[in-house]
C-alpha positions in Angstrom: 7.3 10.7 34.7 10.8 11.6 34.5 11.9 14.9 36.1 12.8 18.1 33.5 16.4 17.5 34.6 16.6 13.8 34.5 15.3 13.5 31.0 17.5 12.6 28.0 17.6 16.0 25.4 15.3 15.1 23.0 16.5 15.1 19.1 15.2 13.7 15.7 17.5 10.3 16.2 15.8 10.1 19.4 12.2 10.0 18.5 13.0 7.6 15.2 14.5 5.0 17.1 12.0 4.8 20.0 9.5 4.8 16.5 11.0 1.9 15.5 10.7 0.3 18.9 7.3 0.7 19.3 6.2 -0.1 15.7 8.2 -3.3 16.4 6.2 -3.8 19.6 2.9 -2.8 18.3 3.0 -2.7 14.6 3.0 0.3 12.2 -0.5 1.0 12.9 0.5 1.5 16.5 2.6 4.2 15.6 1.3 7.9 16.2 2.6 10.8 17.4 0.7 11.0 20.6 1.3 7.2 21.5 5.4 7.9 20.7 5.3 10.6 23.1 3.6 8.9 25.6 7.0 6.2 25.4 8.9 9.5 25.2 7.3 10.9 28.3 7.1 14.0 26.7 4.6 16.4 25.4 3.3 15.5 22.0 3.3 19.2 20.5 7.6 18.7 21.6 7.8 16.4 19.0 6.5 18.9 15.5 10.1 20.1 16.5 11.7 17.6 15.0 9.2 15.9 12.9 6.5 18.1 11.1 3.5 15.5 10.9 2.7 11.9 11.1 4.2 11.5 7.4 7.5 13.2 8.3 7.5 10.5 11.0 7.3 7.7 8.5 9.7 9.0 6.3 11.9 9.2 9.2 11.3 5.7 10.3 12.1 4.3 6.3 15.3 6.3 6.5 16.0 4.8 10.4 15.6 1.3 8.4 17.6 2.0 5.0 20.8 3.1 8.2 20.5 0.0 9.9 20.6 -1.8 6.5 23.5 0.5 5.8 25.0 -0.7 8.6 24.8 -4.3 8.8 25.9 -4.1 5.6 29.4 -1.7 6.5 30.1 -4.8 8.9 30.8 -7.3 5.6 32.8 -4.6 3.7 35.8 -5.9 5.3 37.3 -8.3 2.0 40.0 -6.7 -0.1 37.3 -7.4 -3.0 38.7 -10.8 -4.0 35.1 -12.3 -3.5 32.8 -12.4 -6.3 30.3 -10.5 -7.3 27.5 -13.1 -6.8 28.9 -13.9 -3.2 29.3 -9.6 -2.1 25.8 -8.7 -3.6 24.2 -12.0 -1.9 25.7 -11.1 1.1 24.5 -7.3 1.0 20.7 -9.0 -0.4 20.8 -11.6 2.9 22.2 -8.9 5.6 19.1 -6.8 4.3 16.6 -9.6 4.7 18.2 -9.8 8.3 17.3 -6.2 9.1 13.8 -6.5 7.9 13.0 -9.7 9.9 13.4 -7.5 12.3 10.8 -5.1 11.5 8.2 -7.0 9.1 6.2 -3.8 9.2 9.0 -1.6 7.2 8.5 -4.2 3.9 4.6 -2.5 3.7 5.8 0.6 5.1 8.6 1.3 2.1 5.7 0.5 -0.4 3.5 3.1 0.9 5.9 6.3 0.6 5.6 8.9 -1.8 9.4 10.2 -1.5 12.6 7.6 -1.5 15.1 8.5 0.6 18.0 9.7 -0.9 20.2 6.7 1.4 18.3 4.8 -1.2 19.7 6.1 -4.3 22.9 6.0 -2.9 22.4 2.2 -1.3 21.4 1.2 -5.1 24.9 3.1 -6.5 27.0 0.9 -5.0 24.6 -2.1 -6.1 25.5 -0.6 -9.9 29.0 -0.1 -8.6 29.3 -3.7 -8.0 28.3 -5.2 -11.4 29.8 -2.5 -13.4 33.3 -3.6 -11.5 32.3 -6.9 -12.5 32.5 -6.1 -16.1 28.4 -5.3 -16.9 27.7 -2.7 -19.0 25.3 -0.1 -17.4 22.6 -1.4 -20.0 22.9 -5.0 -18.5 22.9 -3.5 -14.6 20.1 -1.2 -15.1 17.8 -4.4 -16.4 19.5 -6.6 -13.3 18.0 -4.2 -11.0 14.6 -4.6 -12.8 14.9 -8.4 -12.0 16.2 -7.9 -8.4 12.9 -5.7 -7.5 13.0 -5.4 -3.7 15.6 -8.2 -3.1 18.3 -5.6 -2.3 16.4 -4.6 0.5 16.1 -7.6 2.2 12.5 -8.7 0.7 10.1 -9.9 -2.0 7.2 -8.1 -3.5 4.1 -9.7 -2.2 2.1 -11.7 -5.1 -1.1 -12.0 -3.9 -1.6 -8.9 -1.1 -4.7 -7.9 0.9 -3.2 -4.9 2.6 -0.7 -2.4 1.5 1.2 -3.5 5.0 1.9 -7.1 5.1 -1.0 -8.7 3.4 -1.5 -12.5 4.5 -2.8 -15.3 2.3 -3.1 -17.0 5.2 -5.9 -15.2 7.0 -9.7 -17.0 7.5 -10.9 -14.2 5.0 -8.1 -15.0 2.5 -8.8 -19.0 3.0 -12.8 -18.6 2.9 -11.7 -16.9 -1.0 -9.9 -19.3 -2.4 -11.7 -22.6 -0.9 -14.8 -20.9 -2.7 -12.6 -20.6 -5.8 -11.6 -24.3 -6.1 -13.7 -25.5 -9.4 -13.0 -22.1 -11.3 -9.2 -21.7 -9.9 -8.0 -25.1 -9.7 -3.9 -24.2 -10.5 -3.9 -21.8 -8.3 -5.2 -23.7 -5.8 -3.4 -26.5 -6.3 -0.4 -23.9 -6.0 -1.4 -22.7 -2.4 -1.9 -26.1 -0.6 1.6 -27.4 -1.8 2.9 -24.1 -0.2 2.9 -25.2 3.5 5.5 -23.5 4.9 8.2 -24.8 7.0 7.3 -23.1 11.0 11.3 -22.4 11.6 11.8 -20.9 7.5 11.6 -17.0 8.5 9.0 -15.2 6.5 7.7 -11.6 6.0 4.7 -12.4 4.1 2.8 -15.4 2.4 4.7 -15.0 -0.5 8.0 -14.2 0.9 9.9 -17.2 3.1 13.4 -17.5 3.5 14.0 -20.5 1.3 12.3 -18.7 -1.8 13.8 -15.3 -1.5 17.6 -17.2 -1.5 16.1 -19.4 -4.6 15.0 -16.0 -6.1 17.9 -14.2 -5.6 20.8 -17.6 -6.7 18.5 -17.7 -9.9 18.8 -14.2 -10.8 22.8 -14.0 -9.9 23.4 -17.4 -11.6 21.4 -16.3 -14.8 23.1 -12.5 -14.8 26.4 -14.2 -14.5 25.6 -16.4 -17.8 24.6 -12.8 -19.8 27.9 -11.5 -17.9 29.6 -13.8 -20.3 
């Protein structure tokens, strides 16, 4: 273990980013605060200083996530504002997606919360910004955000869902269900077997590849820009 004087000060940004490390490494269930301090190498009472409880610690790690987001995001803000509307909120939709690829625990883990972030609110303000600049009334933004769900942050709301975190129709447990389900649900499973999924299309969930969350999100922006008009 690190000497007293060799170790890094300790700080809030310090414990949320070695959270999302480890919840990357070991999933979400992983994370508690004895098992972060242990990566610390600190005490785990040294860590209430910062964080009051476990939930504090998730709230923490969601706001960690919504920055990064943030972030990626600040790195396309660099047109004039000549691009359209489509093309700047696709881009801020995709650069989301990125982000959460990277932690497919934090889709589950944004679901769960009790409190939204306030970088949230203020993440979804300049989503209104942008079609209100485009010339939609706040009547016609407010119902584009009901269609866009959780597209803006980089996923797509799970259909069929075991767990709250990243339930998996693919699962023996999940395939036992629906193979016993084949005379009384025959759409549905029709449905599932012409769903095999391409083994290089990124996905977060059953529901939720790459290819379908881009056909999601050009449908909505091609039909909002029709009511535009």
């Amino acid at each position: 273990m690190p000497s007293k004087a060799s170790r890094k000060p300790l700080s809030r940004q310090r414990v949320l980013a070695a959270a999302v490390v480890l919840a990357d490494a070991q999933g979400i269930q992983a994370l508690t605060m004895r098992r972060l301090a242990v990566e610390l190498h600190v005490e785990a009472m040294s860590l209430y200083y910062h964080l009051r409880d476990k939930e504090a610690l998730l709230d923490g790690v969601v706001e960690t996530v919504i920055a990064e987001i943030d972030a990626a995001i600040s790195r396309l803000d660099t047109d004039d504002g000549g691009e359209d509307w489509r093309t700047r909120l696709r881009q801020r939709f995709l650069a989301a997606r990125h982000v959460m690829l990277r932690h497919p625990w934090a889709p589950g883990l944004l679901g769960s919360r009790r409190t939204i972030p306030a970088t949230v609110y203020a993440y979804y303000n300049e989503i209104i910004g942008t079609l209100v600049g485009a010339g939609f009334s706040y009547h016609l933004a407010h119902r584009a955000l009901h269609a866009f769900g959780s597209l803006p942050l980089g996923f797509t709301q799970e259909v069929f869902s075991p767990e709250s975190a990243g339930g998996n129709m693919e699962d023996d447990a999940a395939e036992a269900d629906l193979a016993a389900a084949t005379e009384t649900l025959p759409h549905l499973i029709a449905m599932v077997a012409a769903e095999v999924h391409d083994s290089t299309d990124p996905t977060l969930g059953w529901c939720d590849s790459q290819s379908k969350f881009e056909f999601t999100l050009d449908l909505l922006l091609d039909g909002l820009e029709r009511l535009r008009g």
